[in-house]
Phi, psi and omega in degrees: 000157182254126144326148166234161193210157184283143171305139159214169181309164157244025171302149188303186199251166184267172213273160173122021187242191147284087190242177182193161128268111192290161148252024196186152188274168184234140163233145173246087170301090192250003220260334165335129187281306212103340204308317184280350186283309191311303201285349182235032186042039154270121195280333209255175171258203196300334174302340195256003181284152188273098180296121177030054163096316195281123174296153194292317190299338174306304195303309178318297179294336159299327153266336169276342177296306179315342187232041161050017174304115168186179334288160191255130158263130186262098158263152219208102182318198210242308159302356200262017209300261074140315198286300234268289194306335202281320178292321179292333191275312228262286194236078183312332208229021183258128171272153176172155209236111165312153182203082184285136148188110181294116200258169170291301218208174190283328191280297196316296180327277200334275199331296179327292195299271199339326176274004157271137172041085188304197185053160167024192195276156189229159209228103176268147166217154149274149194293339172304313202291092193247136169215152135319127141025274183277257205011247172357273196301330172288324160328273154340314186274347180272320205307305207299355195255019175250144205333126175333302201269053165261113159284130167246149194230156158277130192242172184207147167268000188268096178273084150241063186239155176259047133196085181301114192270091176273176189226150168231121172238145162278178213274344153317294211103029188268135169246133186256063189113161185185130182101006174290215173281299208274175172101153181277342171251160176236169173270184213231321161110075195173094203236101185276115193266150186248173193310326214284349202265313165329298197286341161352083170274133147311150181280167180299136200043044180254102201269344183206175195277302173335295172293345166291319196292309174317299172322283195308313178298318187248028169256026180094347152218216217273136184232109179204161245231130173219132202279127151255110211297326162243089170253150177238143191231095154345018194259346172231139229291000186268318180271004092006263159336300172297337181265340155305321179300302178275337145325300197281340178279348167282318183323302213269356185286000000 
């Protein structure tokens, strides 16, 4: 069963909060099986598991609404329909356009989302990908001042994922490779894509969104890398744990 939680408005916040003005729409690459959290008993799906009480899918839409992102496209495997009422029900006044569908790969999701609400630039994040709040929202506001025709990836120095996409950025924030051995950061799963990167076809046989960003780094263009000192990429019952950890230490801080 899904949590349930009382409704509340999305009207803007009173001022002093965290707010921005966005220029570009938002996606949520929701589309993920789940399997090893399903394998450490978590029943329900990944999008409704809970960081300290909150479902990921909550937290997500709650930074992008905090960083003024809309309106948002959403994919949603095909098992998961269950999320896309829990969400209408949860944020009655969010626009945002569902996208059921079970995909091949991470890259196909990407694509589905990217192609909604076409123009200008747009800001993916996947749901799994959990930061604090300000986090989030100082990302967005460093990513929207780097150049238009720019992809920005949010990097993180908190390596705890097992197979980590790292990245090497120079001290600009131009990142000059992705997918080696070496660099301290990784990527974080979470991307302001600009127009001309959206309108793309991948070449034939690029199987995950990882090998697109790789494709893109070494076909020349411009890329670049904004740090979040903590992100946790959600896929097993320990990042769970950890991303809880750092939930409640933002609370009492």
């Amino acid at each position: 069963m899904l949590p349930g939680r009382p409704t509340d408005s999305l009207a803007p916040r009173a001022r002093g909060d965290l707010v921005m003005s966005a220029s570009f729409a938002g996606g949520i690459i929701a589309a993920g099986e789940g399997s090893r959290l399903r394998q450490s008993g978590f029943a329900m799906p990944k999008p409704m598991v809970p960081i300290a009480g909150v479902p990921l899918i909550e937290t997500t839409i709650r930074n992008l609404r905090a960083a003024r992102v809309g309106p948002l496209a959403i994919i949603v495997n095909e098992q998961e329909r269950e999320c896309v009422d829990w969400v209408r029900a949860r944020f009655p006044d969010l626009d945002v356009e569902f996208i059921v569908k079970t995909t091949q790969s991470s890259l196909e999701s990407f694509g589905e989302v990217i192609r909604r609400h076409p123009g200008g630039r747009m800001l993916v994040t996947t749901v799994d990908a959990w930061c604090v709040q300000s986090a989030f929202v100082r990302f967005v506001e460093a990513a929207a001042r780097r150049p238009l025709g720019a992809t920005v990836l949010a990097v993180t120095p908190l390596i705890a994922d097992e197979k980590p996409l790292r990245v090497v950025m120079a001290a600009d924030g131009r990142i000059e490779a992705i997918g080696g051995a070496v660099g301290d950061l990784v990527t974080a799963g979470m991307y302001l894509v600009p127009e001309s990167v959206r309108t793309l076809t991948p070449p034939a046989g690029l199987g995950r969104l990882r090998d697109f960003l790789q494709w893109l780094a070494r076909s020349g263009a411009p890329l670049y890398g904004e740090v979040i000192e903590q992100v946790v990429d959600v896929d097993r019952a320990d990042d769970v744990a950890l991303a809880e950890t750092l939930a409640l230490a933002g609370r009492v801080s």
